[in-house]
C-alpha positions as CSV (number, residue, x, y, z in Angstrom):
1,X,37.8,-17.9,26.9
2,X,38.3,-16.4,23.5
3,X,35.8,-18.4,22.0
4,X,33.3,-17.3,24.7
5,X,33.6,-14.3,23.7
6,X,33.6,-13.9,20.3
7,X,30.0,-16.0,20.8
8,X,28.6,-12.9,23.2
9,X,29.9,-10.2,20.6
10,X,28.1,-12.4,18.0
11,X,25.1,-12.5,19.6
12,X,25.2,-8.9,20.3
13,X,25.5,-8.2,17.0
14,X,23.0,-10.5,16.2
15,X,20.3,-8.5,18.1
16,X,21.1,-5.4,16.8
17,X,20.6,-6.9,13.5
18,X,17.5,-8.5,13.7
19,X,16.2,-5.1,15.4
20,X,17.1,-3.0,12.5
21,X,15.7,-6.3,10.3
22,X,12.1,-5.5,12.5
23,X,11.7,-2.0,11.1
24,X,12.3,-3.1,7.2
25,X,8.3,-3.9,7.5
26,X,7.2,-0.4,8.9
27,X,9.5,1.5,6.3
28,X,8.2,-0.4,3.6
29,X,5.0,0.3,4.8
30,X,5.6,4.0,5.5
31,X,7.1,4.2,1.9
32,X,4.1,2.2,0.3
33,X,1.3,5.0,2.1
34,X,3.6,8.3,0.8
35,X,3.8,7.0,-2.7
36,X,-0.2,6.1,-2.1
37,X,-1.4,9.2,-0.9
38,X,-2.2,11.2,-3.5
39,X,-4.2,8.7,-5.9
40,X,-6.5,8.4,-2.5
41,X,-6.7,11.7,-2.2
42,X,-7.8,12.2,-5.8
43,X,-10.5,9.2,-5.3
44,X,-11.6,10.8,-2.0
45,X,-12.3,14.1,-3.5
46,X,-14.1,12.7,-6.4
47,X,-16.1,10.4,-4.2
48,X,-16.4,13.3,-2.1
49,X,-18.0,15.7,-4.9
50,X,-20.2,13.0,-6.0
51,X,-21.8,12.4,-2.9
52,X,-22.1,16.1,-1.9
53,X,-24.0,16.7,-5.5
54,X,-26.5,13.4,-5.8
55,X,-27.1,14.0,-2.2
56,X,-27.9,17.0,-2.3
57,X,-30.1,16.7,-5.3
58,X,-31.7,13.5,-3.7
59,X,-32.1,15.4,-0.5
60,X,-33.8,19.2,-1.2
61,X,-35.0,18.1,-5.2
62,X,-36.4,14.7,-4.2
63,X,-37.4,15.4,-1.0
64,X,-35.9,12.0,0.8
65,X,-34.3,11.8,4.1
66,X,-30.4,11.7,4.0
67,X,-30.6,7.9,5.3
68,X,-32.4,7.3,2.0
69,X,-30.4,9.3,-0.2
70,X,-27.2,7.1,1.5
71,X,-28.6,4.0,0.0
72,X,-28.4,4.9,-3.9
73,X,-24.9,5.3,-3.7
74,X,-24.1,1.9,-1.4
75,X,-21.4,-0.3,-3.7
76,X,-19.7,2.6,-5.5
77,X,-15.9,2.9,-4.2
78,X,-14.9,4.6,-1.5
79,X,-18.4,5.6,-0.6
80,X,-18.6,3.5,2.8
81,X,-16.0,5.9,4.2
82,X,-17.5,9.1,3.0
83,X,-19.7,10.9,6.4
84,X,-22.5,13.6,5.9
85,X,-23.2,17.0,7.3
86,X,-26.0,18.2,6.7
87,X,-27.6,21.9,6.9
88,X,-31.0,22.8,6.2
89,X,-31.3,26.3,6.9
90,X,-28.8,26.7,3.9
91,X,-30.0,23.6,1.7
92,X,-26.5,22.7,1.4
93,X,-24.7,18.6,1.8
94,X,-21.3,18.7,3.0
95,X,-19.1,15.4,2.2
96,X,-16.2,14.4,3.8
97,X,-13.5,11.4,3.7
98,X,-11.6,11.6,6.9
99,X,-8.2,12.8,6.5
100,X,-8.8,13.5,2.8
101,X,-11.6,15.3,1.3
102,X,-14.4,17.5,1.5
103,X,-16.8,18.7,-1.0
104,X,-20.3,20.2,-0.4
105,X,-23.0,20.9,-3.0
106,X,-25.9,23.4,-2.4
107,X,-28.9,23.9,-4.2
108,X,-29.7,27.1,-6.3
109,X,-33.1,27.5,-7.4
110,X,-33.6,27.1,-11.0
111,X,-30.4,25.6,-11.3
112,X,-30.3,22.3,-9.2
113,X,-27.4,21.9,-6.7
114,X,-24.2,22.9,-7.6
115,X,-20.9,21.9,-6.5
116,X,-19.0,24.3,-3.8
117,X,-15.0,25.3,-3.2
């Protein structure tokens, strides 16, 4: 009977083990994206600001569509994730990286566009 025993509480023990052993993974993981964070954030905001300025400047200097003016940047990092607002009434590009950054850039006459806080 002992040894029936002691083999349950082992198991048991077991279990609880290789339950604690599951969420090693997501720590590391959790611990990996903290320590991550802020080099993506600095990325996003520079991919950010560059897309906000050469889009603006392809879009009310050049003239193009914004579909167009997302082509000449295609390959450079992190540019697949940045989105576009645009508004017209105020000549101004807005980029934004979800969760990261936002830049806009809005054109001054004489002076090109120029980056915006």
């Amino acid at each position: 009977m002992q040894g029936g025993v002691a083999g349950g509480a082992r198991k048991a023990m077991m279990r609880r083990a290789s339950r604690w052993l599951a969420l090693v993974p997501v720590a590391l993981l959790a611990f990996w994206a903290a320590v991550s964070w802020p080099g993506w954030e600095r990325e996003a905001q520079q991919a950010a600001g560059l897309a906000a300025r050469l889009g603006c400047s392809c879009r009310y200097i050049e003239n193009r569509t914004l579909e167009s003016c997302q082509s000449d940047l295609a390959g450079v990092p992190w540019m697949a994730l940045v989105r576009y607002e645009d508004a017209p009434e105020s000549r101004r590009l807005t980029a934004k990286v979800p969760l990261l950054a936002t830049r806009s850039a809005r054109l001054h006459e004489g002076f090109g566009c120029l980056p915006e806080r």
